[in-house]
SERO-4910 file (N, C-alpha, C, O; in steps of 0.05 Angstrom, whole numbers):
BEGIN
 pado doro    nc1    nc2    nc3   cac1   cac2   cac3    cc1    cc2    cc3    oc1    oc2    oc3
  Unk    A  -2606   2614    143  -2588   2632    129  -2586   2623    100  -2577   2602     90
  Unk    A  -2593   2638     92  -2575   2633     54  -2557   2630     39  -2558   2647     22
  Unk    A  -2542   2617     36  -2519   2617     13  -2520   2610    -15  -2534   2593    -27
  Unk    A  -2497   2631    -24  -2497   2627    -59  -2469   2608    -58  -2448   2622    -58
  Unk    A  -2465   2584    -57  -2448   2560    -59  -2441   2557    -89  -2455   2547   -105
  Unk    A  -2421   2567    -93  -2401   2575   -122  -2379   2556   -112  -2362   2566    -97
  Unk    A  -2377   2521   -121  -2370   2506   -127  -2344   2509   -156  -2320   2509   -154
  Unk    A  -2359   2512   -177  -2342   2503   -201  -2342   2531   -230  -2350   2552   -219
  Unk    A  -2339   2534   -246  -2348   2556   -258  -2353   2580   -253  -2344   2587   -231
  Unk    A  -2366   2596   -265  -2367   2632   -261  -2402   2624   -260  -2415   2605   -268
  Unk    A  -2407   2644   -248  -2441   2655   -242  -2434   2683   -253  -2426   2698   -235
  Unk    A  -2436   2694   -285  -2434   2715   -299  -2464   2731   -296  -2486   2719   -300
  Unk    A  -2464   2751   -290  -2488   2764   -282  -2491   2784   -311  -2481   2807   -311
  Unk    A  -2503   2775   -331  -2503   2789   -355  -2528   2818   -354  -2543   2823   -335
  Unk    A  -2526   2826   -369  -2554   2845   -382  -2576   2832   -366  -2579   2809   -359
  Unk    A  -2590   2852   -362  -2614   2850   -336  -2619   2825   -322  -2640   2816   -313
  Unk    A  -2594   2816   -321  -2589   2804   -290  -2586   2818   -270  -2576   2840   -273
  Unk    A  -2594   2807   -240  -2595   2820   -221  -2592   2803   -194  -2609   2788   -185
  Unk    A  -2570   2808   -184  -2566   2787   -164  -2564   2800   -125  -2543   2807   -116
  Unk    A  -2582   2801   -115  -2591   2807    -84  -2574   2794    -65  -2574   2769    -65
  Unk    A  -2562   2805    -51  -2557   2793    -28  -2585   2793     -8  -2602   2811     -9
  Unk    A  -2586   2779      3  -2604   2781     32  -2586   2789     55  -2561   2788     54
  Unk    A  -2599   2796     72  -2585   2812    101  -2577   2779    108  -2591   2760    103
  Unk    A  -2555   2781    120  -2544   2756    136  -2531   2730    120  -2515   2713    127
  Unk    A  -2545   2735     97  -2535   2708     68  -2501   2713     73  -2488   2729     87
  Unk    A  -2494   2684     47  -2470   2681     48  -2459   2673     23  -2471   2658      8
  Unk    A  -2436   2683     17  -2425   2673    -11  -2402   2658      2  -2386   2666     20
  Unk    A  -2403   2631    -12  -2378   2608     -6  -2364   2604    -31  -2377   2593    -49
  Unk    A  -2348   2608    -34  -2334   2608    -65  -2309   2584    -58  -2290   2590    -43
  Unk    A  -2312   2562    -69  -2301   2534    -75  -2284   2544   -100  -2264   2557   -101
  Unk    A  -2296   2534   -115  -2279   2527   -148  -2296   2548   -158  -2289   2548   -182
  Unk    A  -2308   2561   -157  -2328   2576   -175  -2320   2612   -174  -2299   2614   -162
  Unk    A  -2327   2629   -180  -2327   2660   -180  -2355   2678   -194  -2371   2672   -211
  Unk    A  -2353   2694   -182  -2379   2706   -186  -2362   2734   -210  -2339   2743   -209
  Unk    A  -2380   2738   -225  -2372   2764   -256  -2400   2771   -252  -2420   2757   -250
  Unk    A  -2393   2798   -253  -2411   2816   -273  -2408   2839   -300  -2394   2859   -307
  Unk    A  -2428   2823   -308  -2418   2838   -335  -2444   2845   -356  -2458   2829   -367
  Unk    A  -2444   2870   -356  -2467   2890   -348  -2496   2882   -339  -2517   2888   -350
  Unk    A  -2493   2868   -320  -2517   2860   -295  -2500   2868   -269  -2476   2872   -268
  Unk    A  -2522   2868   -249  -2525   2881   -228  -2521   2858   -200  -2534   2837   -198
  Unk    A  -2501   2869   -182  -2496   2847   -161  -2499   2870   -141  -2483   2888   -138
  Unk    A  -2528   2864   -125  -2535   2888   -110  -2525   2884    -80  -2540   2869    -67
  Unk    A  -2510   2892    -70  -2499   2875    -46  -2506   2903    -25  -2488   2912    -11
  Unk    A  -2531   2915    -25  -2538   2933    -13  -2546   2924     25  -2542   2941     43
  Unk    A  -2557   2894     31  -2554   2882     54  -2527   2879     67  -2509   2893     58
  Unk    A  -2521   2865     85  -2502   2858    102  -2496   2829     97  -2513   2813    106
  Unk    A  -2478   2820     87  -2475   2789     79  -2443   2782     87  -2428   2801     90
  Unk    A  -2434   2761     90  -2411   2749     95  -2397   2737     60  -2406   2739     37
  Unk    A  -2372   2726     70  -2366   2715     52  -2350   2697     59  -2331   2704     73
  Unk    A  -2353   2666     53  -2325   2647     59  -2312   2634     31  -2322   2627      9
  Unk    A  -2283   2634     42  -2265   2617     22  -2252   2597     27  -2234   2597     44
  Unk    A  -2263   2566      9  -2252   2551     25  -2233   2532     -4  -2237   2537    -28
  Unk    A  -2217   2516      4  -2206   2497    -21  -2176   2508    -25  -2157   2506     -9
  Unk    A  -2177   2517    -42  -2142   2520    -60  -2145   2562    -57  -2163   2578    -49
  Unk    A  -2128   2563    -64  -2109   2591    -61  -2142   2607    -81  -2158   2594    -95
  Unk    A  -2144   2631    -76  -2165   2653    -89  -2151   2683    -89  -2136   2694    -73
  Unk    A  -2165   2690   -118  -2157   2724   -113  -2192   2735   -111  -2211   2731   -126
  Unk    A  -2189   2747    -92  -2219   2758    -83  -2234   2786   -103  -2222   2806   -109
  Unk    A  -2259   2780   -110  -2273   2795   -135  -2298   2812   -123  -2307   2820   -101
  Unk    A  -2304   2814   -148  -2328   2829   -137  -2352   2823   -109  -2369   2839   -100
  Unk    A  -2346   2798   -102  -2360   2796    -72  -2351   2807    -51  -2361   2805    -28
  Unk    A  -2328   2821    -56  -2312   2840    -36  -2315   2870    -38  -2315   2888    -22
  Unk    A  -2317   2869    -55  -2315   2905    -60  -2349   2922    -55  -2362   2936    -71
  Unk    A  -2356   2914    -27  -2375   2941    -21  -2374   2936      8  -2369   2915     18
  Unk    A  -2380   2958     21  -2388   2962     47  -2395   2946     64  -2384   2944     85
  Unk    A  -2416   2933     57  -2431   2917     70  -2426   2890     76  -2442   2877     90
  Unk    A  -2405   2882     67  -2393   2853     77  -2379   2854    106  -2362   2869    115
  Unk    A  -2393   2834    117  -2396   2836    153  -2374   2816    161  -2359   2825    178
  Unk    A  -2371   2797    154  -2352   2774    166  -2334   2760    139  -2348   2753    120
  Unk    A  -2312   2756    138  -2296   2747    120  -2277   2722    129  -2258   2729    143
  Unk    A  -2279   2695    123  -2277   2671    129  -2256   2657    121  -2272   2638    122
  Unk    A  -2236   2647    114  -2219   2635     99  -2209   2608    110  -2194   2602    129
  Unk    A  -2222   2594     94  -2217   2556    106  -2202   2539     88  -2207   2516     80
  Unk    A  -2183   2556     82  -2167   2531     57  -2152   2517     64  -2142   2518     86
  Unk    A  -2145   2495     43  -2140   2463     49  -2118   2469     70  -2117   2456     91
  Unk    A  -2097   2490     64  -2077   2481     83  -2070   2511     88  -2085   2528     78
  Unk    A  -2039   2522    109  -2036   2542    103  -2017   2560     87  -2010   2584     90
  Unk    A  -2012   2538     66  -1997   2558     38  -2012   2566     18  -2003   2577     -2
  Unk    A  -2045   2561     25  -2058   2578      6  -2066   2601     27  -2066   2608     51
  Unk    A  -2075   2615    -18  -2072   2646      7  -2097   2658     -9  -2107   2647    -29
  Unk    A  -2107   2682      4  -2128   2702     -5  -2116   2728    -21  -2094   2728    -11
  Unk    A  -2117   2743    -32  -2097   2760    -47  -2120   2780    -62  -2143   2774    -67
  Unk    A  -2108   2803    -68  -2126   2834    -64  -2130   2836    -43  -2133   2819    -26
  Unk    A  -2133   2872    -43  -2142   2879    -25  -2158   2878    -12  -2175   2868    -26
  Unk    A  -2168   2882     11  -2206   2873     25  -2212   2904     40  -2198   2923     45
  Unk    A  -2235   2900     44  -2243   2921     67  -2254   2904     86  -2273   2890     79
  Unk    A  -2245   2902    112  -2256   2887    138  -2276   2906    144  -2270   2930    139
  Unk    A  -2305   2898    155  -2316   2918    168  -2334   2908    209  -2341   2919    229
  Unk    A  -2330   2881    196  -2335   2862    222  -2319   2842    238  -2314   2844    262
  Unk    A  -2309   2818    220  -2289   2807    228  -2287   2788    199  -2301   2784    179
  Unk    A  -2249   2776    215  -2236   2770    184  -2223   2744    195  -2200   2745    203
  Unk    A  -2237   2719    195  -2228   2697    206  -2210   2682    194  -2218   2673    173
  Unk    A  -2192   2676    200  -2169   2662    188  -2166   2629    193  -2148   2625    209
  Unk    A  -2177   2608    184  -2181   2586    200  -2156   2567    192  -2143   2555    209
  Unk    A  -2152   2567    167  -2128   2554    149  -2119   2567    126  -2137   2578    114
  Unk    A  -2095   2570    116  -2088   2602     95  -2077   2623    104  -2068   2624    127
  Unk    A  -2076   2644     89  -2064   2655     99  -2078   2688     74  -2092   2687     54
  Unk    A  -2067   2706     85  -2086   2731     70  -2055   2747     57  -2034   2749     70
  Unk    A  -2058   2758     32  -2039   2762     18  -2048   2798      8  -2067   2800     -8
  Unk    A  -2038   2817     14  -2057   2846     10  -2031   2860      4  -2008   2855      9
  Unk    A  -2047   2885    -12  -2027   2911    -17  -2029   2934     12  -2015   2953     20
  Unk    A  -2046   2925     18  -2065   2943     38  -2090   2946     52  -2104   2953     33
  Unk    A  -2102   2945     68  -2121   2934     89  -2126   2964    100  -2109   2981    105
  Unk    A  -2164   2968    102  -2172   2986    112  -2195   2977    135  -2219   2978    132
  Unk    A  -2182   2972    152  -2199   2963    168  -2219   2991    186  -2212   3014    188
  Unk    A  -2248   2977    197  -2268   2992    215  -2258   2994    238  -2253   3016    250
  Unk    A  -2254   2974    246  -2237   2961    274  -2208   2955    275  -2193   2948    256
  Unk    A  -2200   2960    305  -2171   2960    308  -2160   2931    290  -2172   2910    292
  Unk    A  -2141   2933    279  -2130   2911    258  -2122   2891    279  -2126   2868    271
  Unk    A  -2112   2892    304  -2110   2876    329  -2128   2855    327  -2120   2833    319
  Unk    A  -2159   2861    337  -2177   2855    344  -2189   2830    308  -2204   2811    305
  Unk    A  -2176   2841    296  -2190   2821    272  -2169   2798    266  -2176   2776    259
  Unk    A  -2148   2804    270  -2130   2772    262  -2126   2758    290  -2103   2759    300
  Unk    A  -2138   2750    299  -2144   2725    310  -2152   2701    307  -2175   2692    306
  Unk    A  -2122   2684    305  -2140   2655    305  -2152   2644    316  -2145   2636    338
  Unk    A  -2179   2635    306  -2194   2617    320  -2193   2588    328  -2211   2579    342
***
């Protein structure tokens, strides 16, 4: 499986940049965030996303369809995830906690907050 491991800094996707998800890859966002700014973050596959470390407000690795599994492993559980998401597979809560205006889930909202 693939991952784009966003540690520290921004991965700015400028002018004819172009950034692919693969079917099944993964974005892990640590200390780091992904921008685009006028380049292309083609997230046309099916990819996951995990968040692990200190508190995050979730960006453009969230906003399309195609994100399948959504992960959250932070240090403890007074960090939190914040914006809104679209669940379309499942939304794992391991440590943290998820902070939203509103949630549009595929699946019954039951069936996705489950701790594991």
């Amino acid at each position: 499986m693939d991952t784009l491991d966003l540690q520290g800094g921004s991965l700015n996707l400028n002018t004819n940049a172009n950034l692919t998800m693969s079917s099944g890859s993964t974005i892990k966002i640590g200390g780091g965030a992904l921008a685009v700014n006028a380049g292309v973050f083609n997230s046309a596959n099916a990819y996951n996303v995990v968040y692990v470390g200190t508190s995050k407000a979730s960006g453009i690795e969230l906003n399309s369809v195609t994100v399948q599994n959504i992960y959250l492993n932070f240090d403890n559980s007074s960090q939190a995830l914040t914006n809104n998401i679209m669940v379309n597979v499942n939304l794992n809560i391991n440590s943290g906690k998820l902070t939203l205006n509103s949630v549009w889930p595929k699946t019954p909202f039951s069936s996705l907050c489950q701790k594991k």
